[in-house]
C-alpha positions as CSV (number, residue, x, y, z in Angstrom):
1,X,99.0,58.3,80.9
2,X,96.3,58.8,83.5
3,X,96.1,62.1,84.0
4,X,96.4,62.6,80.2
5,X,93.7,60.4,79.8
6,X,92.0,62.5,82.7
7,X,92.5,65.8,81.4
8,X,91.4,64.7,77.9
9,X,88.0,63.3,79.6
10,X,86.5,67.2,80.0
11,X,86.5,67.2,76.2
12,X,83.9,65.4,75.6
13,X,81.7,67.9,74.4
14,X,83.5,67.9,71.3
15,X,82.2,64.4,70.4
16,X,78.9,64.6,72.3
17,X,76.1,64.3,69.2
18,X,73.0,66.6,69.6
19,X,70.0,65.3,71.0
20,X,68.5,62.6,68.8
21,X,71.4,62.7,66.5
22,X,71.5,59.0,65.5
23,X,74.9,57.1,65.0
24,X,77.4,56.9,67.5
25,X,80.9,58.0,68.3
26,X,83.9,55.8,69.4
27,X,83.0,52.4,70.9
28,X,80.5,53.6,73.4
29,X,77.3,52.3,73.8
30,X,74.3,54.8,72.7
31,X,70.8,55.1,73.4
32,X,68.5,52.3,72.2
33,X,66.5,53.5,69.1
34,X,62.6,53.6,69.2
35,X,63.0,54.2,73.0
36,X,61.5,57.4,72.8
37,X,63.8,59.2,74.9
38,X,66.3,61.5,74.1
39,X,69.8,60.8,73.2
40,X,72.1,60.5,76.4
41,X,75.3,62.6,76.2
42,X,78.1,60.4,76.6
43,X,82.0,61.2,77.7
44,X,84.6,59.5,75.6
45,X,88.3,60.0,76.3
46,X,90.9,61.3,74.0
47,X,94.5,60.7,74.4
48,X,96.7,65.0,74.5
49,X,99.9,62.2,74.0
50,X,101.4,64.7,76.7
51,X,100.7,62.8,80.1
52,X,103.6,64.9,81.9
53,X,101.7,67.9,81.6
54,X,98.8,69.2,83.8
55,X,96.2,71.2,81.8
56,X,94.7,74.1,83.7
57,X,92.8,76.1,80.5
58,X,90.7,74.4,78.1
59,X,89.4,76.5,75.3
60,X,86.4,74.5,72.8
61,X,85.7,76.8,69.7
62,X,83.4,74.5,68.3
63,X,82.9,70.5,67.9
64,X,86.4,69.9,66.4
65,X,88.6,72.9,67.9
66,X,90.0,73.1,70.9
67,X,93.2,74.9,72.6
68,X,94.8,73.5,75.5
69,X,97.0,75.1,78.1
70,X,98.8,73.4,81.0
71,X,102.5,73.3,83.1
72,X,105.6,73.2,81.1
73,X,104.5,76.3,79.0
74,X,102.5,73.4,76.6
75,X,100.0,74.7,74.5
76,X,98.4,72.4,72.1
77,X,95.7,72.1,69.6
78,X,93.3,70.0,68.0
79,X,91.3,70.4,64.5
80,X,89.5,67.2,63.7
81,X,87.7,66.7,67.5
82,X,90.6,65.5,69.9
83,X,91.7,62.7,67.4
84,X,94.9,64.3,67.2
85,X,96.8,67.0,69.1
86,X,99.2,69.4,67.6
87,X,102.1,71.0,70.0
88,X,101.9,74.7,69.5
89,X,104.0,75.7,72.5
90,X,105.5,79.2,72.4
91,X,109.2,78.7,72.2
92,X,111.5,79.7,75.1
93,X,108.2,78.8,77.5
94,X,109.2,75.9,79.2
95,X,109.4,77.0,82.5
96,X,106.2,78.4,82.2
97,X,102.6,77.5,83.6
98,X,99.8,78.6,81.6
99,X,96.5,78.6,83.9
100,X,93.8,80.0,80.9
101,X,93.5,79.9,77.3
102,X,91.1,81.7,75.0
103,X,90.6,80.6,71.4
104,X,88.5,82.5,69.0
105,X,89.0,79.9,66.2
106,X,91.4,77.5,65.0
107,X,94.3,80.3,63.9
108,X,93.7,82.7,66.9
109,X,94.0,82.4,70.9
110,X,95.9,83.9,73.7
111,X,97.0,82.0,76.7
112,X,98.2,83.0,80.2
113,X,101.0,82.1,81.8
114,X,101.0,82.8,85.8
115,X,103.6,82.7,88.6
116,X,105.8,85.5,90.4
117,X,107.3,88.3,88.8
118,X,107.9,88.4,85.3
119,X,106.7,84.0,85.3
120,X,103.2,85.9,84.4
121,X,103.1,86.7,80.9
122,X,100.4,86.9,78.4
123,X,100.8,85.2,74.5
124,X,98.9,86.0,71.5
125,X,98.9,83.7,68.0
126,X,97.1,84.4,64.9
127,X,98.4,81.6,62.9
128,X,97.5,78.4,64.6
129,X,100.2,78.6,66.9
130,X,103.4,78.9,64.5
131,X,104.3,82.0,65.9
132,X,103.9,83.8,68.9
133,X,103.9,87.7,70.5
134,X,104.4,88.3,73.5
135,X,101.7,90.8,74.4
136,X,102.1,91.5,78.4
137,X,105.2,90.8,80.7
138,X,104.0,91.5,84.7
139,X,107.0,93.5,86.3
140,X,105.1,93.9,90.0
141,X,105.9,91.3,92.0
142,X,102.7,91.9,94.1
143,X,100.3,91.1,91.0
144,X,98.2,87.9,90.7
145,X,96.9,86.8,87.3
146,X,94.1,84.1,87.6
147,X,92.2,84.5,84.1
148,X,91.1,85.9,80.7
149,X,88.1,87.3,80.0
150,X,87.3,88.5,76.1
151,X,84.1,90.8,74.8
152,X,84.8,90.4,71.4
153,X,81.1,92.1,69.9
154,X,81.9,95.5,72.3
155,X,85.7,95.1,71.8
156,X,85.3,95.4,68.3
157,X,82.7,97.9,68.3
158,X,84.3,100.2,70.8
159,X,87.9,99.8,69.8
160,X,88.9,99.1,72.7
161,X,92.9,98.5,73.4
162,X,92.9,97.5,77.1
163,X,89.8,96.6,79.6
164,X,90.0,96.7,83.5
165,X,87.7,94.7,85.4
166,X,87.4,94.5,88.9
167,X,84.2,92.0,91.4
168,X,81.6,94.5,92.4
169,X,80.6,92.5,95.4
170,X,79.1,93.4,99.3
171,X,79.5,91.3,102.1
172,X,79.6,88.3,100.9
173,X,77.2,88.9,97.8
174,X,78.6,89.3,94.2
175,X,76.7,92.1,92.8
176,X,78.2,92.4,89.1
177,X,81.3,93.3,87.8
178,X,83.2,97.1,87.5
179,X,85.2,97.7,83.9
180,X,87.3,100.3,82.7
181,X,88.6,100.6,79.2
182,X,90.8,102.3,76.8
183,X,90.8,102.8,73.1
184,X,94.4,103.3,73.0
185,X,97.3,100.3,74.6
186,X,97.6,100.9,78.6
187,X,99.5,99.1,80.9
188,X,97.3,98.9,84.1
189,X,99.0,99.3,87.0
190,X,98.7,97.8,90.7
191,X,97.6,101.5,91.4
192,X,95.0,101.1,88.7
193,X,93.6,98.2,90.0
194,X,93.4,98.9,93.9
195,X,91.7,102.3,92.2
196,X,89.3,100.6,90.5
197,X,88.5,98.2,93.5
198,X,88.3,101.1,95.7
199,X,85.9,102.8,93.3
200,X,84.2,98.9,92.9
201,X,83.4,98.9,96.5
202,X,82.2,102.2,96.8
203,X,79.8,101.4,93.9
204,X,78.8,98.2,95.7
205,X,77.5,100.4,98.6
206,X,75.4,102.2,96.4
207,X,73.9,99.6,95.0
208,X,73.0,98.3,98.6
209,X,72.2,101.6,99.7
210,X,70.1,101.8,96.0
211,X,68.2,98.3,96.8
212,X,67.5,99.7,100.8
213,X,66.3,103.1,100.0
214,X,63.7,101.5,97.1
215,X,62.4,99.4,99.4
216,X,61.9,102.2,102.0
217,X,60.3,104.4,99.3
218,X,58.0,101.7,98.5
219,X,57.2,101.7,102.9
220,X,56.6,105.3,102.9
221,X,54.6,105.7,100.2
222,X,52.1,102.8,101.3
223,X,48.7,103.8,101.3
224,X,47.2,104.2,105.0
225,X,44.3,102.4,105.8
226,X,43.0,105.3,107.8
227,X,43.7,108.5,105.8
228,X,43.0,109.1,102.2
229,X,46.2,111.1,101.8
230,X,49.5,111.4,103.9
231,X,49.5,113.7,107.1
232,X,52.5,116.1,107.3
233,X,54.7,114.2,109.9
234,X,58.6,113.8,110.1
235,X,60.7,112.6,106.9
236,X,60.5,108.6,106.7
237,X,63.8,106.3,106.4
238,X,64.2,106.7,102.9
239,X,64.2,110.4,102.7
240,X,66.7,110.5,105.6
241,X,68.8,108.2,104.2
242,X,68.9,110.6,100.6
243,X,69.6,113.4,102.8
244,X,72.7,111.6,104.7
245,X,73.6,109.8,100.8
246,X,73.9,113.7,99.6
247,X,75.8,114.7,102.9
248,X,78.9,112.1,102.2
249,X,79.2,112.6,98.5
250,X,79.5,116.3,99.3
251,X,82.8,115.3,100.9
252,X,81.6,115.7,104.6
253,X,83.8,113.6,107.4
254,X,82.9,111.0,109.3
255,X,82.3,112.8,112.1
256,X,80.0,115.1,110.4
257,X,77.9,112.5,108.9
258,X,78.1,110.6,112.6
259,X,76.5,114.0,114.5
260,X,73.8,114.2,111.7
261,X,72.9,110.5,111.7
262,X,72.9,110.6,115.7
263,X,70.5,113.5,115.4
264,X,67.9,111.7,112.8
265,X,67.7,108.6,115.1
266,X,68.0,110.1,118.6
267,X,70.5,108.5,121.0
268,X,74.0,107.9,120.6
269,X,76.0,106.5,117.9
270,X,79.6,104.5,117.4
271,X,81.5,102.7,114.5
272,X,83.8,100.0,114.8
273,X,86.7,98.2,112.3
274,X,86.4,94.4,111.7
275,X,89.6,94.3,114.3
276,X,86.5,96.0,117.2
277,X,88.8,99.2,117.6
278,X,86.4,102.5,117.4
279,X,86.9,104.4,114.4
280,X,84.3,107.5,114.6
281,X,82.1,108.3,117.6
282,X,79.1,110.7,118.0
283,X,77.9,110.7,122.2
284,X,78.7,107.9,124.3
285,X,78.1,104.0,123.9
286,X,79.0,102.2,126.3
287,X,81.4,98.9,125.0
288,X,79.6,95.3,125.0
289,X,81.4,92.5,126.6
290,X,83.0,90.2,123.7
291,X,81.5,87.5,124.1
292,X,78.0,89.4,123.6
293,X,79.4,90.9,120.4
294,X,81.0,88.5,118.3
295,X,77.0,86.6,119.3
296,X,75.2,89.6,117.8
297,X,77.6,89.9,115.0
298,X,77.2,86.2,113.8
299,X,73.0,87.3,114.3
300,X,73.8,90.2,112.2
301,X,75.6,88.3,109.2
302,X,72.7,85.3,109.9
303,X,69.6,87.6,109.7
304,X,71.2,90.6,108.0
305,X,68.9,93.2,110.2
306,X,69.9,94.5,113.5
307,X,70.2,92.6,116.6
308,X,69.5,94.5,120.0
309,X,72.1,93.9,122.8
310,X,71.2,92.9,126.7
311,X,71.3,96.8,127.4
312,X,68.9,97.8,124.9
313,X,72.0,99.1,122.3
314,X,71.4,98.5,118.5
315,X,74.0,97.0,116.5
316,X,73.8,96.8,112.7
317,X,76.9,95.5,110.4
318,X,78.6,97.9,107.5
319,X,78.1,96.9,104.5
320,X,82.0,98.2,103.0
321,X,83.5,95.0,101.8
322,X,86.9,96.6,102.7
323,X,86.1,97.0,105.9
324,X,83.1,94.8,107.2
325,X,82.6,96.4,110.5
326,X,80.0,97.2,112.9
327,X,77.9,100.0,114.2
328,X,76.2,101.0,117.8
329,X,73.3,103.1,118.2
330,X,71.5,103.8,121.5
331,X,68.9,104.7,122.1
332,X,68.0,107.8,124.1
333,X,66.7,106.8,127.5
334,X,64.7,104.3,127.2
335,X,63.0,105.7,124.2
336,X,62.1,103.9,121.0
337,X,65.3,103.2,118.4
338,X,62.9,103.5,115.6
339,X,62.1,101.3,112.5
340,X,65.4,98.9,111.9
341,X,65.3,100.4,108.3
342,X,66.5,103.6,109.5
343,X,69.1,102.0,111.3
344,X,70.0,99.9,108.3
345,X,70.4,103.3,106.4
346,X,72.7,104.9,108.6
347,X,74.8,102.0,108.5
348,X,74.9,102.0,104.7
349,X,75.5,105.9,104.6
350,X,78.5,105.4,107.2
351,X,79.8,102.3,105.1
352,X,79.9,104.8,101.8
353,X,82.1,107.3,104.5
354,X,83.9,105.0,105.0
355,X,84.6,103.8,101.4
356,X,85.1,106.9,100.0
357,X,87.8,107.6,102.6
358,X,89.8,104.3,102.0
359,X,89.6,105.5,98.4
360,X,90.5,109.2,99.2
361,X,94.4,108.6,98.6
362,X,93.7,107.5,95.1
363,X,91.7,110.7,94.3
364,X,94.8,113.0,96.3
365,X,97.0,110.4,92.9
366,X,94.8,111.6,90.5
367,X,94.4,115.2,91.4
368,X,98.3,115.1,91.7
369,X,98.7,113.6,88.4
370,X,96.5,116.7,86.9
371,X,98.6,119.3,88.2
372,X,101.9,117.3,87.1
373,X,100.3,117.3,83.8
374,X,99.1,120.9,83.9
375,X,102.8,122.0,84.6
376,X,104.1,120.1,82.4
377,X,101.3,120.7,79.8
378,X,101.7,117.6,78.4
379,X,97.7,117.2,77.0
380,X,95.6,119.4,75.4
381,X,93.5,122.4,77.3
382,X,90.8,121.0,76.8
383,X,91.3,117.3,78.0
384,X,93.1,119.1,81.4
385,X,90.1,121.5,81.7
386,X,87.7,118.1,81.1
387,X,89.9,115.8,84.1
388,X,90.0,119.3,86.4
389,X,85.7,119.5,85.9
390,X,85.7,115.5,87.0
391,X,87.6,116.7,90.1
392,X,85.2,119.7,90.6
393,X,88.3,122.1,89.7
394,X,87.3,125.1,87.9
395,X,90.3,126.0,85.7
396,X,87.9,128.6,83.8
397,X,88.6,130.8,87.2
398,X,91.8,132.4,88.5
399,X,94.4,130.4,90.4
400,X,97.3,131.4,92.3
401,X,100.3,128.7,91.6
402,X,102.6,128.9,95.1
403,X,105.6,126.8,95.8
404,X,106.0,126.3,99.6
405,X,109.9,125.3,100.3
406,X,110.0,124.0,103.9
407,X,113.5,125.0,105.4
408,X,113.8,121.1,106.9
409,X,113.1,117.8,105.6
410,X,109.2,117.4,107.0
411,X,107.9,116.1,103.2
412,X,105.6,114.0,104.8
413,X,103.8,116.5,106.7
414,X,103.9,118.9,104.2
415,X,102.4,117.0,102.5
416,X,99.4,115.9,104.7
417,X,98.9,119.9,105.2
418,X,98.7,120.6,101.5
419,X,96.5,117.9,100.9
420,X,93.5,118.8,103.6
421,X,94.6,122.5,102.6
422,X,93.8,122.0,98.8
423,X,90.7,119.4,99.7
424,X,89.0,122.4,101.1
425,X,89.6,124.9,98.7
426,X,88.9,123.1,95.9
427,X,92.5,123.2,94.4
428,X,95.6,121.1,93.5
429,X,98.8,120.0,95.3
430,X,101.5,117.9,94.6
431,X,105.0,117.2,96.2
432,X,108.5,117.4,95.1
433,X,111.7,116.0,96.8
434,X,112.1,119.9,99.0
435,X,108.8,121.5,98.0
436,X,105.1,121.4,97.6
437,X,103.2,123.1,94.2
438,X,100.0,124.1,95.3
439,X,97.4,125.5,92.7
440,X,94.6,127.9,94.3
441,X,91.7,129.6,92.9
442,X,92.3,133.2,93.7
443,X,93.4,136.6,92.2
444,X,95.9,138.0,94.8
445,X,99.1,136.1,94.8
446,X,100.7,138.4,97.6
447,X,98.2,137.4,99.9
448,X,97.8,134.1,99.5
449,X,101.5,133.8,99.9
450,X,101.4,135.7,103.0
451,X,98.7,132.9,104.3
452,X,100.8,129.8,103.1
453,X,103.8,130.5,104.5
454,X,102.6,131.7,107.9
455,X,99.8,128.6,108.6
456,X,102.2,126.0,106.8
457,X,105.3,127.3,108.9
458,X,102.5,127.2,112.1
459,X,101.9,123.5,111.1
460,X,104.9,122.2,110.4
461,X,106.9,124.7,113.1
462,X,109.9,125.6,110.8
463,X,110.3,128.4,108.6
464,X,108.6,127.8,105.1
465,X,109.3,129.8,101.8
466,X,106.9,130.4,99.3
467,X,106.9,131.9,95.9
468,X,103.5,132.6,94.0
469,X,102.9,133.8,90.4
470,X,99.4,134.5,88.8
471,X,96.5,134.8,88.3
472,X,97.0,131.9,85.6
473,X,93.2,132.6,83.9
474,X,93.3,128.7,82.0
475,X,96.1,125.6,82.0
476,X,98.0,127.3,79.3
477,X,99.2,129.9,81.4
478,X,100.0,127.5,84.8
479,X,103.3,126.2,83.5
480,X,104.6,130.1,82.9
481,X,103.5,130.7,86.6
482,X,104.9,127.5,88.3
483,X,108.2,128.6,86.6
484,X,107.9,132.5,88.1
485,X,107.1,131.1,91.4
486,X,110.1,128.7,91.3
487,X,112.7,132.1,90.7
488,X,110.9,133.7,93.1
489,X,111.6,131.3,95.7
490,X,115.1,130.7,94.9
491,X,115.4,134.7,94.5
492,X,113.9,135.0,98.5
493,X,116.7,132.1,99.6
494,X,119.3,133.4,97.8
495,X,118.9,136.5,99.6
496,X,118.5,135.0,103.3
497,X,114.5,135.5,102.9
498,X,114.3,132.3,104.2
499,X,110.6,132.1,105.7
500,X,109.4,134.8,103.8
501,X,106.7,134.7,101.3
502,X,106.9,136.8,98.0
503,X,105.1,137.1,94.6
504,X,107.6,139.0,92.0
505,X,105.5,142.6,92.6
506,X,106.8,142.2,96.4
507,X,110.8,141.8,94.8
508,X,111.0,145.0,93.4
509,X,113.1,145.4,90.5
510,X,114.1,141.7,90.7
511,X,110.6,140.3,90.0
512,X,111.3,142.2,86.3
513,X,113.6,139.3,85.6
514,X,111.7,136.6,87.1
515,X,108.0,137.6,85.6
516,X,107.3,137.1,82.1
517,X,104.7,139.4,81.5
518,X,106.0,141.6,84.6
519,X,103.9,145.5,84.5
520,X,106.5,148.1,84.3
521,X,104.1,150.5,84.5
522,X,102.8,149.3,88.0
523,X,107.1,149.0,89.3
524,X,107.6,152.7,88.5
525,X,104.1,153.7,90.5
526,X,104.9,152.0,92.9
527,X,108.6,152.8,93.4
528,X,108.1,156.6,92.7
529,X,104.6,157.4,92.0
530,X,103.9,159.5,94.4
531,X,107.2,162.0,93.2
532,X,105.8,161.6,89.6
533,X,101.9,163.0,90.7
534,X,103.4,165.3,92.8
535,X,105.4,166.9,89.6
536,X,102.2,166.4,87.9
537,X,99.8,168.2,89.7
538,X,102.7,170.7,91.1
539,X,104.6,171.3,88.4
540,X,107.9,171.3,89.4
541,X,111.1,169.0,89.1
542,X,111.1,166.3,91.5
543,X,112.0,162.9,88.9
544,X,114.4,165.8,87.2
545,X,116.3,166.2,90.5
546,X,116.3,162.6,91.6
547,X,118.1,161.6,88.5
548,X,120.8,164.4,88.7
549,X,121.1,163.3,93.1
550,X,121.8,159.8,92.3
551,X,124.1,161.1,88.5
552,X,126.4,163.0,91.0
553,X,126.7,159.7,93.6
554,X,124.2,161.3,96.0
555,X,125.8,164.3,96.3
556,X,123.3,167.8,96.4
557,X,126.1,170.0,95.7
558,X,127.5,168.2,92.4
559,X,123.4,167.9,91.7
560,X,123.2,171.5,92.4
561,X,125.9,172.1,89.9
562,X,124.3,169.7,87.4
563,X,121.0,171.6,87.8
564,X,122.6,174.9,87.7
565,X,120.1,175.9,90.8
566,X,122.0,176.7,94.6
567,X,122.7,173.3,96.8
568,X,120.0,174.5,99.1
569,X,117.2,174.3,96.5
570,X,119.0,170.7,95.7
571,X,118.2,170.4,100.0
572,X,114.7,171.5,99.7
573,X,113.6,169.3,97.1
574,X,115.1,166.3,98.7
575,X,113.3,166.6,101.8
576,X,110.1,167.0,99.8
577,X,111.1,163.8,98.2
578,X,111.3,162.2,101.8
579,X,108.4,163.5,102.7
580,X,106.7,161.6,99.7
581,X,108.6,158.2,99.9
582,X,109.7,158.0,103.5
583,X,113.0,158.5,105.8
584,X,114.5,154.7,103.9
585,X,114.7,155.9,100.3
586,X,118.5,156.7,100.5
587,X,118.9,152.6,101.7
588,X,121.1,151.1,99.4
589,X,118.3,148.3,98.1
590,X,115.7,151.1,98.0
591,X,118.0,153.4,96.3
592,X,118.9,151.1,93.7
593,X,115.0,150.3,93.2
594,X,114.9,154.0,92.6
595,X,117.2,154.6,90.1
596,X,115.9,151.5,87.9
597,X,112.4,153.1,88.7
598,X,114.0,156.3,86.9
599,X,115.8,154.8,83.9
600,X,112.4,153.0,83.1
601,X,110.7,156.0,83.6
602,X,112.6,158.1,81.3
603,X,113.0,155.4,78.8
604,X,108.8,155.6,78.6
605,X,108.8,158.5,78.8
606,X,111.1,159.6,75.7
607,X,109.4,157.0,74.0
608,X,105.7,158.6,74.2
609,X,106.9,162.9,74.3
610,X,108.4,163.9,71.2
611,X,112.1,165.5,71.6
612,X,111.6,169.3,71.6
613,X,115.5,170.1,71.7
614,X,114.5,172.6,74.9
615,X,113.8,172.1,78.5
616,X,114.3,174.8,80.4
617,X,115.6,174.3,84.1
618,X,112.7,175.5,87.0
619,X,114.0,176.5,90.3
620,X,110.6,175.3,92.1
C-alpha cells in the first residue's frame, strides 16, 4: 500500500484549490482566513487501489482527469479528481511496462510501453480506455523508447501522420530540438534516426559556429578610437571563418580545409579523436606528453577558449558532439598565434568537416535510394527530379547509365570506388549483389564506358565489364537505359568480352536487339557507308555486288554469273570494296554485320524508291 499511496502523492495538483480559493479539501488543514497571505498548496494522497504496480507516466488533463501508466501493462484512469480509479489496461498487456502516458481528455490517450524488441509498443484509445489499437510494434532490437511527445495545434494544422525528433545539443549544451515530419503514416527507422542525429549535430555546429562568427562580426566592425573609418588591412576572424564555413559545405576534405586553415593562421595545424589518435594533419606538431594534455583539455572544457601548452602550441576543443575532440595549432616560430577567436573558428569549421563526414554514409543511402527509385520509377518525375536538385543532381542534363560487373567478388571495394567516383562527378551509384549502376552526366556512352572499365579494373585489379546505354535526357528515360545496359553486359560475357566495355553502337548488329530506340540508319553507315558514298558519288554497283558475293556463299564466279558481268569484274570490285572497308570484312562476325547491314539497307531503301520494274546491270 505504500508505494500506492506514494505514487498517488504526485497527484496532488488535482485537488490543490487556486490561490485564495476558500474551503478546503480532504482533512488537511488550510490557511488561516484573514491572514492576508495567500492560500498554501497542499498535497493530499489518493489511494490507485493497485499497490503492486509501479507508475512511471502520469498524464493530468485537468483538475479531475488523470491517466496513469505503470508495470504490469496497468493503465488506469480517474474522472472525479483521484477519488476513484478505473482499470483501463489494454488486454493481452500484462507483461508489459508502460514508461509515459499522454491524455488529451478523458476519452483519448496513448501510452508507451518500453523494453527489448517487440516489449516496446505504443497504444492508442479513443473511448476512455474500452478499447485499444495498437498503433506501433518496435521490431529493431537496438531501439530505445523513453517518451511521448504531442503538438497537437501544428499536428492538426499540418496534418501531420508521423514526427521525428532528435536533441540538437553541443558539448555538453542543449541547443533546441531537430524534427522531421510526414503528412502521410511512416515508420521511422534506426537509419532515420541516426540520420536525423547526424544531420542534428551538424546543425548544432552551425549554430555554434552562427553564435561565434556574430560575435566576431560585432569585433570587427567596432569602431576605432583612432580612425574615422576602417584602414584596408587583412580579413578579420569572422570573415575567415565565412570563407572556411563556405569551403566545407562545398564538399572539400579535411585535408583541404586543414591546408587552408593552416594558411589563415600561420603555423602548423593537427586534429585529434576523443581516443587522442590524429585524424587530419596539415605541417608538423609535435605530440604533448599526456599528462600535459588531458590538463589543458579539462582547461579547455573549464574556460571554453584555448589553453596554450608549455611549448607555446595552441590547443582548442571541437565542438562535434559525435566526436568531442581536440585541435593543435603552432605557431610559426615564435610568432604571434593570433586573436583566440580565429583559433576558435578553425576549430568550429573543422568540427562541421568532421560532422558532415560522419554523416556522409547517410547521404551515399539517400543518393542510392534515388537512383533505386529512378530505375525502378516508382515516383513521379517530378518528385525524382525535386530529391535529385536536394542532392545537387541535375537530371534536366544528359546522363550515361553504366553497369560495371567486376569478374570476382570485390563488392566492397567496388563499391568504395563508385562512391568517391560518383561524389566527384556529381552523379549516382548504387550496388547490386555482382554489379554496381552508376548514373553519369554525359553524352557519350562509348567513352565513358571505355573510362569505367579501365580505372575500375585499375582499382580493384581484376577485369571489370561494363555496359552503358544513353543519353537518358530526364528520369523517364533512365529505367529504359539501365535495362539496355544490363543486355549489353550480359551480351559482352556471353561472348568471352569479359573486361571489355561496350555501349550497344560498339555491338554491331547485336545492340539492334538490345536498344530500344537503336538508329538503323547510323548501323548501316557505319557497317558499309563508305561502299554506299562511294556508289553515290561514283556511280557504280558496289552494295549491288556485295549482295550477289555473299547470295552465291562468297563465291565471285557464281556472283559473276548472278551479275551476268565476267568473274574478273566480280575481282575488281571486291578489291575496291577492301579498299573501302579494310582486309577483315570477309571475317565471319564482320561478314555477317555486313549482310544484315545490306538486308536493312535494301529494306530502306525499297521502302523510300518507288519500284520502276527495270534496273539495268552496269559493268563499272
Amino acid at each position: 500500500m505504500a508505494t500506492a499511496v506514494a505514487c498517488a502523492a504526485a497527484l496532488a495538483a488535482l485537488t490543490v484549490p487556486a490561490a485564495g480559493t476558500p474551503g478546503r479539501t480532504g482533512g488537511a488543514p488550510g490557511p488561516e482566513r484573514g491572514s492576508g497571505g495567500p492560500a498554501s498548496p497542499r498535497w493530499v494522497p489518493r489511494d490507485t487501489g493497485a499497490p503492486q504496480v509501479r507508475f512511471r507516466g502520469l498524464a493530468a488533463v485537468d483538475r479531475r482527469t488523470a491517466w496513469l501508466a505503470g508495470t504490469g501493462g496497468t493503465v488506469l484512469r480517474t474522472t472525479d479528481g483521484g477519488a476513484r480509479w478505473r482499470n483501463v489496461s489494454p488486454p493481452g498487456a500484462a507483461g508489459l511496462e508502460f514508461r509515459d502516458v499522454t491524455a488529451f481528455d478523458a476519452r483519448r490517450a496513448v501510452v508507451l510501453a518500453i523494453g527489448a524488441g517487440e516489449a516496446s509498443r505504443v497504444y492508442r484509445t479513443d473511448d476512455g480506455g474500452t478499447a485499444w489499437t495498437e498503433s506501433f510494434r518496435n521490431t529493431d532490437p537496438r531501439a530505445f523508447y523513453d517518451c511521448l511527445a504531442f503538438f497537437d495545434d501544428t499536428v492538426q494544422a499540418e496534418g501531420l501522420r508521423a514526427v521525428l525528433s532528435v536533441p540538437l545539443r553541443s558539448d555538453s549544451e542543449q541547443l533546441g530540438v531537430l524534427y522531421v515530419a510526414d503528412r502521410s503514416a511512416h515508420d521511422f527507422l534506426p537509419d532515420d534516426v541516426a540520420l536525423l542525429q547526424s544531420l542534428a549535430d551538424i546543425a548544432a555546429v552551425a549554430v555554434t559556429s552562427g553564435r561565434l562568427l556574430a560575435r566576431l562580426e560585432e569585433q570587427d566592425g567596432a569602431p576605432r578610437p583612432d580612425a574615422g573609418r576602417a584602414e584596408p588591412g587583412p580579413p578579420g576572424p569572422a570573415r575567415i571563418q565565412q570563407r572556411l564555413l563556405e569551403l566545407a559545405l562545398d564538399g572539400a576534405e579535411l585535408d583541404e580545409v586543414l591546408d587552408h586553415c593552416a594558411r589563415e593562421l600561420g603555423g602548423a595545424l593537427a586534429v585529434y579523436d576523443r581516443y587522442g589518435d590524429t585524424v587530419g594533419a596539415s605541417g608538423h606538431v609535435r605530440r604533448p606528453h599526456e599528462a600535459e594534455l588531458e590538463r589543458a583539455y579539462l582547461d579547455l572544457h573549464a574556460s571554453g577558449v584555448p589553453v596554450e601548452l608549455a611549448d607555446g602550441t595552441w590547443m582548442a576543443t571541437l565542438t562535434a558532439r559525435s566526436d568531442p575532440g581536440w585541435l593543435l595549432h603552432r605557431p610559426e616560430g615564435t610568432g604571434d598565434p593570433g586573436p583566440p577567436e580565429l583559433l576558435l573558428a578553425v576549430a568550429n569549421v573543422v568540427s562541421m568537416v568532421l560532422e558532415l563526414r560522419r554523416s556522409a554514409p547517410a547521404d551515399h543511402q539517400w543518393r542510392d535510394d534515388l537512383l533505386e527509385d529512378l530505375i525502378g520509377i516508382h515516383h513521379p518525375a517530378e518528385v525524382a527530379v525535386a530529391r535529385a536538385r536536394r542532392l545537387q543532381v541535375r537530371l534536366d542534363r544528359p546522363h550515361i547509365v553504366l553497369i560495371a560487373r567486376p569478374d570476382a567478388p570485390v563488392a566492397e571495394q567496388a563499391t568504395a570506388w563508385a562512391t568517391s567516383w560518383v561524389r566527384r562527378r556529381q552523379g549516382l551509384k548504387m550496388t547490386r549483389e555482382d554489379h554496381v549502376v552508376l548514373l553519369l552526366p554525359g553524352d557519350d556512352p562509348a567513352a565513358m564506358a571505355h573510362e569505367v572499365s579501365a580505372r575500375l579494373s585499375a582499382a580493384l585489379e581484376v577485369p571489370v565489364t561494363v555496359g552503358a546505354a544513353g543519353p537518358a535526357d530526364g528520369p523517364e528515360s533512365i529505367q529504359r537505359f539501365y535495362q539496355e545496359a544490363m543486355r549489353c553486359v550480359e551480351a559482352l560475357i556471353a561472348m568471352g568480352g569479359e573486361g571489355r566495355a561496350a555501349c550497344a553502337r560498339d555491338l554491331g548488329f547485336l545492340g539492334l536487339l538490345f536498344a530500344e530506340d537503336y538508329d538503323v540508319t547510323e548501323f548501316v553507315n557505319k557497317i558499309i557507308g563508305p561502299v554506299i558514298e562511294y556508289d553515290t558519288q561514283r556511280f557504280t554497283v558496289l552494295v549491288e555486288t556485295l549482295e550477289a558475293y555473299f547470295q552465291a556463299a562468297c563465291s565471285p564466279t557464281r556472283a559473276a554469273e548472278l551479275l551476268y558481268v565476267h568473274p574478273n569484274t566480280v575481282s575488281r570490285r571486291l578489291e575496291r570494296i577492301t579498299q573501302l572497308l579494310g582486309r577483315d570484312w570477309q571475317e565471319p562476325d564482320h561478314a555477317l554485320e555486313l549482310q544484315l547491314a545490306l538486308r536493312l539497307h535494301r529494306t530502306c531503301y525499297a521502302a523510300q524508291v518507288p519500284d520502276t520494274g527495270h534496273f539495268a546491270a552496269r559493268d563499272r
